[in-house]
PALUM-885558 format. One record per residue (C-alpha): x, y, z. Coordinates in steps of 0.1 Angstrom, whole numbers, plus 5000, padded with zeros to 4 digits. Layout:
BEGIN
XYZ...
This chain:
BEGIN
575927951294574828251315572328471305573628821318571729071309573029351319576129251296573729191267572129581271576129731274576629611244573729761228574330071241578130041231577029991194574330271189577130491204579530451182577530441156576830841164580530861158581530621129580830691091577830511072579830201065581130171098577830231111577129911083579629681101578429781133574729701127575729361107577329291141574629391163571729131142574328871145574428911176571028971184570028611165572828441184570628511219567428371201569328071193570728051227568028091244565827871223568527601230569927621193573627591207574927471172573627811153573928021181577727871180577827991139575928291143578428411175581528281151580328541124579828811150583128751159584728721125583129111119583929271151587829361149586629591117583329741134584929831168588629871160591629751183591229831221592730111239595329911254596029601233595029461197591129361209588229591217586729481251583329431230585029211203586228991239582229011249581328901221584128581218582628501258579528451242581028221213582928061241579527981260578027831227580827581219580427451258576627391256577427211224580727031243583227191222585627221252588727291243587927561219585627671248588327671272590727841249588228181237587328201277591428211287591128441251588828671268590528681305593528801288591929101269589729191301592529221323594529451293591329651287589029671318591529561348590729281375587629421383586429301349583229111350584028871325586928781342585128601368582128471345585028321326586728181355583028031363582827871326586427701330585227541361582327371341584927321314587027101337584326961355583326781319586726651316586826511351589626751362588126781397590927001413591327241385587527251386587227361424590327611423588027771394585027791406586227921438588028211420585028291401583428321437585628541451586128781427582328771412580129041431577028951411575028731432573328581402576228491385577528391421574528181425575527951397578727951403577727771434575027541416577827481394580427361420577627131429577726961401581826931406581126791441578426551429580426371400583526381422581526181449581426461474578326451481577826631513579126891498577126901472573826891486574927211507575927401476573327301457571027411486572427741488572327841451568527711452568427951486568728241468566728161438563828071456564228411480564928621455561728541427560728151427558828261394561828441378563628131387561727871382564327701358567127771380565527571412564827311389568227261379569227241421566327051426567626771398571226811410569426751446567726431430571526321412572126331457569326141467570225841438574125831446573125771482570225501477567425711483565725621450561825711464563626081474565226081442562126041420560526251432563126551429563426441394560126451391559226821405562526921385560626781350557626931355559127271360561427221327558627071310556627411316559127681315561627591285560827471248559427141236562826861235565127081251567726891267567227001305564026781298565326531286568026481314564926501333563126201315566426001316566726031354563525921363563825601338567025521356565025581394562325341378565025091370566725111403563625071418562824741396560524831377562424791338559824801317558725211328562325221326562525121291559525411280561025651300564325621288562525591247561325921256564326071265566325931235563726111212564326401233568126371231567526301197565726551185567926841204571326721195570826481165571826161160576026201171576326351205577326261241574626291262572826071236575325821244574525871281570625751277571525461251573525311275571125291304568525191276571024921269571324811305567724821303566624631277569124341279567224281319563924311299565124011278565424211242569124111233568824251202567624581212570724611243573124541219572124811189571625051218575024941234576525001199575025341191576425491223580125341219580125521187579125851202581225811234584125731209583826031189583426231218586326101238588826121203587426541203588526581236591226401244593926561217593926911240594926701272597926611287598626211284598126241330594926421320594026201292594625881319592126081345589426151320589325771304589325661339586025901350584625721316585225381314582825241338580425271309583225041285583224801314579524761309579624711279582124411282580224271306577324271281578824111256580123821277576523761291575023771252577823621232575823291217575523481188578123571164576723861153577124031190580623881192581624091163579724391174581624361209584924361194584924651180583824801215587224671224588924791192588125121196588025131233591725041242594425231234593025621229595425791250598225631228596925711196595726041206599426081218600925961188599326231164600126471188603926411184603726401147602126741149604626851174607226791148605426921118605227221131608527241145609827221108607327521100603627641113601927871133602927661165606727651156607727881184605627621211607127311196610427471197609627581236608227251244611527051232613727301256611127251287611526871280615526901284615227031315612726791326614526481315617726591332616026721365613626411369616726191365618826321390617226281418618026571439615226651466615927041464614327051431610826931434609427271431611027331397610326951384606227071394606527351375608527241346605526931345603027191342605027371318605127091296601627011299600327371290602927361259601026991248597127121254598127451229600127261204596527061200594527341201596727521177596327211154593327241127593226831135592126911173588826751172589426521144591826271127592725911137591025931169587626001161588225701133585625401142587325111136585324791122585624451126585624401088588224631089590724381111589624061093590824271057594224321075594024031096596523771076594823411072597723231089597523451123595423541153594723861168594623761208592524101226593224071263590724361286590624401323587024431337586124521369582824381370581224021365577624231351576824521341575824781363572024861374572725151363576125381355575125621377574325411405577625241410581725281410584525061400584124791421587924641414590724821398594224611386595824741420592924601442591424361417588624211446586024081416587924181383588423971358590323951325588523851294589923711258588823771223590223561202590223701165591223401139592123461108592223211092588323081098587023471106585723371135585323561171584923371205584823561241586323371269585723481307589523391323588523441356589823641384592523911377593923891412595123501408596523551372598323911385599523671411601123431384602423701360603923841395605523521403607223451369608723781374610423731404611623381392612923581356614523841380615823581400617323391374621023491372621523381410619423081407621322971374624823091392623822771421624622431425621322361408620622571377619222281359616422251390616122641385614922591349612622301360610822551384611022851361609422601335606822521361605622831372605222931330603122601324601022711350600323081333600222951303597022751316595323081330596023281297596023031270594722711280590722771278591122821236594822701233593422441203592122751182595722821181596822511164599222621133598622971135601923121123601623441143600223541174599223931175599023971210597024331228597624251263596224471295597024561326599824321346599624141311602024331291604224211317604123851304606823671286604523521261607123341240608223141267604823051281605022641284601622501264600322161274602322001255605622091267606822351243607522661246605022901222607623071206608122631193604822721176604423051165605723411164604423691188603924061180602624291204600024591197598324811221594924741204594424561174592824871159596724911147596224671125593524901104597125191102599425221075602625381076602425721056606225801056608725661042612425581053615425761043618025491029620425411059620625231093622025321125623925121148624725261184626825061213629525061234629225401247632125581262630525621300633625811311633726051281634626411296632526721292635326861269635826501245632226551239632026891222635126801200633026511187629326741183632027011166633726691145630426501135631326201117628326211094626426561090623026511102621826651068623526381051622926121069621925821038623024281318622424581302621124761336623924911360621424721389618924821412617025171397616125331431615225701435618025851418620225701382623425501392626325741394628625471378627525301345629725001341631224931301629524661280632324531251629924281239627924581227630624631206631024291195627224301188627524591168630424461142628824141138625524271133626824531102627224301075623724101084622024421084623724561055622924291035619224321044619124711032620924601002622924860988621725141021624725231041624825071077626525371098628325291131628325501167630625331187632425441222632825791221630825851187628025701204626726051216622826171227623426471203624026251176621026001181618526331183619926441149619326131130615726161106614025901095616525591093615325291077616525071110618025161142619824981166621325141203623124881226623524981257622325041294618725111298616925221327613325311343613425471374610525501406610725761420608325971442606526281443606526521409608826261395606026011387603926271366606226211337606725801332608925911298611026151320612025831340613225581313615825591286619525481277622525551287625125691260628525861262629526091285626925981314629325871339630526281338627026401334627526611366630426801344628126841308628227171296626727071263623127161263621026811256624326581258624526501292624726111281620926071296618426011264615425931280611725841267610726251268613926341244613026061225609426201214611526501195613326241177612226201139611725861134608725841110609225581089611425381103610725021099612324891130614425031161616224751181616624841221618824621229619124671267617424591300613924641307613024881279609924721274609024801309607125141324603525211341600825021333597125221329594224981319593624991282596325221275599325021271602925101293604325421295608225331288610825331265609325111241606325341237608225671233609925541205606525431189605425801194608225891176607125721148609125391145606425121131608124871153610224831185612424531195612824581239613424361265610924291297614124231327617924251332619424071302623123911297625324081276626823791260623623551252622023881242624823961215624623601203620523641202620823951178623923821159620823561149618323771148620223991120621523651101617923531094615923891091616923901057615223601043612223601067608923721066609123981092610724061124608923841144609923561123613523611124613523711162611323381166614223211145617023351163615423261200614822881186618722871175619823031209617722751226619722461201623122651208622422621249620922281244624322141224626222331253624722151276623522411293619622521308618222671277616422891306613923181290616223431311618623391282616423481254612523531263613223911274613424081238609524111223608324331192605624571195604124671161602425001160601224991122600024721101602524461090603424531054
């Protein structure tokens, strides 16, 4: 935080001057106001962040009634002063979202109540930029910093503005251009008063020593850090935290330079440092356990790595789930990918130690609770969005962002090239709506996502008849020397040495084994040729030769099979289920048709259910289902404009009272023609009495051709199941279009084929993944896509895909039936005819669907036909809570 004290004085002066003028009791408010704020600075100053954050909260709490409204708008400029100063408190104790939104706060009244000349404007522009710098948001970062440069006229505050852009440069790899910058700022310090200083140069002079280390100079390096420590050491208090980051850095020099065991007592000092500043929870804590983790597993003390390793994956995780709620899900994907060099560490760690049980269990929950945050954070978030569209402070936004993503469904889709301007701005729109309907949530910074998940936690949910398979993409065979000495050396689209790695969770025995699969770029490879043979199918099976088709398809499955499953396939003897959290190219992988050793086909031997991380096994549904079931298909494609406001006018059912499915190659743009499916229809009839006799006496409702509306699908809440048959799509696109993967997926329902002609607001025929997040579906027990490729979308390591399938989990739905590639209309019918005749009497969804592909296998087989995994492989279940 800055220490301006100029600002301070003003608002002394400001105080005892309207204290001439006010009453006694005013003068009472104004003086409470004036100790609060005058113990804040000791706090600050003597690196108390945490009180000086309570003592500035109180000041702020007091100040509307001490110094009135302001003489333009509702706050008094000093009531803003003081919030800056509040803002500065919750970023040195990395509370940055609330930080960022008091500074925004403060812009906004100093603009109303001082103009552009304002100080604070361009001290808070300055504070934003270190805001974004912590969450990895490099661009935003710059553009801020360089707007707090040229609009800041004091060359103080320009001064660390400049040190501070360093620090941007530095962590974004630029480093040219942050040695100059840090030069500069240390330039003026040191010309102005080296003694005034002092603490200043040392910060440049350890950013200068953060240079020297990212480009292998480790002797220049040291010996920066060192000159910066003995400066700190002198000029600020016993433990501050300036020291310690000091202490740290010149461990990790030693360690660099091989020699771990002054490594290991420098880094013990600056965890008692850390420690002593921050307590026992915090994220630069995290930072020094780590490297102490990294050393003390090369020093030989296993024991010792792994508790360190463990104590800094619980800080970095409770960090991460604080931060990540007030981000867009692009920004969430940036940050987790500026952090997870550190996870990949840690994986590595565990695979060189993992003789011992005790560390096998320990590692696993590094994987619990290090794959999937972006989903979960994304899922509260939509539940929130929702609350507080039914009522709430953020009504109004929730309400705003539903209308912003209308626009951006229907825009994204169309693929016109005039538009991209509006599509950037309606993205940015949308992601300003998300960050404030987090901030305005009193759950921000805690809820599910701060949650540590246990391994004793899985193994209590964990059923004794099934195995939890945990799949993670590493880009490393070791850990790094250091995470501050090295990048990423592989990433899934350029995997050179990365790796995918197993943990195999048994139930039924509790045990835990790691096993190393080997190189990433051959199985991607494999997973990418089964693919193209799936893809492939319906001209292969067409030929002369479909049964040599099926022979080869079989083949090239065998073979995968092998890379995924064949280094622990006998720990999967007569496990009824197979809970499967893939990564990366993986979720692309037909696991119920993989070909074992022995012939079969898995889905012979068990069911599969997919999760995103098994840490969904530890969440309950906590809503229930409202008594009915939906069944959507057979759109009317050619419905006009006019035939679909009679039917929104005519609802069949009052929302209130409610009790090859592709059209071919997705390019830039949706298909202007969407071709009719009648076995949809066929599907849907045959599938009402199976269903209805699984909800008992709940009413099964049919949509069909021109009931089977967009309008009508948004309005439904909370059915028990739902089921839309239909075309599905997921479109490429380029440019602005590939900010939004939800914008760019969805199903295609009446009217679409006339879209051009909608005049109905949100019923253009289009619901895509973005509509579906508005859609009310908490509770529901099970929604059935059944259509092409809705379990496809983009891939981000550890996070899942970004498609239909997930949009309907954010929505609530516990689980969702989709399909990985172009299926038949007919076998696809047949498949869910069977999958609806046995749900009633089986154990869960993945039984009857494993049930219903086994009997579509028999019914090819007596047909004579290739019982090929084209025809029923595609449709898999992902679960998103526990299984009841």
């Amino acid at each position: 935080a800055r220490a301006n004290w100029n600002r301070w004085l003003g608002l002394l002066v400001a105080v005892a001057a309207l204290s001439c003028v006010c009453g006694a009791a005013s003068a009472s408010l104004e003086d409470d106001v004036m100790r609060l704020y005058q113990t804040g600075v000791a706090h600050n100053q003597a690196g108390r962040y945490f009180a000086a954050r309570e003592t500035f909260q109180q000041a702020v709490d007091l100040a509307p009634r001490a110094f009135g409204r302001g003489r333009r708008g509702p706050t008094h400029i000093d009531t803003a002063m003081l919030m800056q100063y509040l803002a500065n408190a919750h970023l040195e104790c990395f509370e940055l979202l609330e930080a960022e939104r008091l500074y925004l706060d403060c812009i906004r009244v100093a603009r109303l109540e001082a103009g552009e000349d304002s100080p604070m404007i361009a001290e808070c522009y300055g504070s934003l930029g270190l805001v974004a710098t912590r969450l990895g948001q490099w661009q935003a970062a710059e553009d801020r910093y360089q707007t707090a440069l040229k609009i800041d006229h004091n060359p103080d505050n320009r001064a660390r503005s400049q040190r501070n852009l360093a620090s941007m440069y530095l962590l974004s790899e630029q480093l040219p251009l942050a040695e100059t910058s840090f030069r500069d700022a240390m330039d003026y310090w040191e010309a102005t008063d080296r003694t005034r200083y002092a603490a200043d140069i040392a910060s440049c002079q350890h950013g200068l020593g953060m240079v020297a280390l990212k480009q292998r100079n480790y002797r220049l390096a040291q010996s920066l850090f060192k000159t910066a420590a003995e400066t700190r050491r002198r000029r600020l208090p016993a433990n501050h935290k300036f020291i310690g980051h000091s202490t740290e850095m010149l461990g990790v020099t030693d360690s660099l330079l091989g020699d771990t065991a002054s490594a290991v007592v420098r880094l013990r000092e600056a965890e008692t440092i850390m420690g002593a500043f921050w307590g026992s929870s915090h994220v630069e804590l995290a930072e020094v356990e780590h490297e102490l983790a990294l050393n003390l597993a090369r020093q030989g003390d296993v024991r010792g790595a792994i508790e360190s390793m463990a104590r800094s994956r619980r800080n970095y995780r409770r960090y991460i789930g604080s931060v990540l709620p007030g981000l867009s899900q692009a920004e969430q994907l940036q940050y987790l990918t500026v952090e997870r060099g550190r996870l990949m560490d840690a994986f590595a760690l565990a695979v060189e130690f993992q003789a011992e049980a005790s560390i096998r269990a320990t590692a696993l929950e590094w994987v619990l609770n290090g794959k999937g945050l972006s989903y979960e954070v994304l899922a509260e978030r939509h539940l929130l969005a929702r609350d507080v569209a039914a009522g709430g402070a953020a009504r109004q936004l929730a309400g705003q962002l539903s209308d912003i993503r209308r626009q951006l469904a229907a825009l994204t889709a169309s693929g016109d090239k005039s538009i991209e301007a509006q599509l950037q701005e309606l993205n940015h729109r949308e992601v300003e709506l998300c960050r404030q309907i987090g901030l305005a949530s009193e759950q921000g910074n805690a809820g599910e996502s701060t949650h540590w998940a246990t391994t004793g936690q899985v193994f209590e949910r964990l059923p004794r008849d099934s195995v939890l398979l945990e799949f993670v993409y590493v880009d490393r065979d070791q850990p790094a020397l250091s995470a501050f000495a090295t990048a990423p050396q592989s990433t899934p689209d350029n995997p050179a040495v990365g790796r995918y790695l197993a943990w195999i969770v048994n139930g039924a025995d509790r045990s835990i084994r790691i096993v190393d699969l080997g190189s990433a770029r051959e199985i991607n490879a494999a997973v990418s040729l089964v693919r193209k043979d799936l893809q492939e199918a319906p001209t292969k099976l067409a030929g002369a030769f479909p049964k040599a088709a099926a022979e080869e398809t079989r083949m090239k499955l065998q073979q995968l099979a092998e890379k995924l499953l064949g280094p622990f396939s006998k720990q999967l003897a007569g496990v009824r289920e197979l809970i499967i959290s893939p990564d990366a190219d993986l979720w692309f992988v037909p696991w119920s048709a993989l070909v074992l050793e022995d012939g079969k086909y898995l889905v012979e031997k068990a069911e599969v259910a997919m999760v995103v991380s098994g840490r969904q096994l530890c969440r309950e549904s906590t809503s229930q289902p409202r008594p009915y079931a939906v069944i959507m298909a057979d759109p009317a494609y050619e419905l006009p404009p006019e035939g679909v406001l009679e039917r929104i006018r005519k609802s069949p059912v009052p929302t209130e009272q409610i009790p090859t499915r592709s059209a071919g190659g997705v390019g830039d743009a949706l298909p202007r023609e969407w071709p009719p499916l009648p076995g949809t229809r066929t599907e849907a009839q045959e599938t009402q009495p199976h269903l209805a006799r699984y909800l008992g006496d709940q009413p099964v409702l049919l949509y069909l051709g021109a009931n089977a509306l967009e309008s009508y699908f948004k309005g439904l809440t909370k059915p028990r199941v739902a089921i839309v048959a239909t075309h599905g799509f997921f479109v490429q696109g380029a440019g602005p279009r590939d900010q939004h993967p939800l914008a760019r997926c969805g199903l295609a329902l009446s009217g679409i084929n006339r879209r051009d002609e909608s005049v109905s607001p949100g019923d253009d025929g289009l619901l895509t993944g973005l509509e579906v997040l508005d859609c009310d579906l908490r509770g529901t027990e099970l929604v059935v896509l059944s259509a092409c490729e809705t379990a496809v979308g983009e891939t981000a390591t550890g996070e899942g895909v970004a498609g239909l399938q997930m949009a309907f989990q954010l929505a609530g739905a516990g689980e969702v039936m989709a399909t990985l590639w172009k299926i038949p209309d007919e076998e696809t019918a047949e498949l869910m005819t069977y999958f609806w005749d046995q749900r009633p009497q089986a154990k869960s969804s993945t039984a009857a669907l494993r049930s219903a592909q086994l009997k579509l296998i028999e019914s090819l087989d007596d047909a004579g036909l290739p019982s090929h995994p084209y025809y029923w492989a595609a449709p898999q279940i992902a679960r998103a809570v526990a299984e009841e």
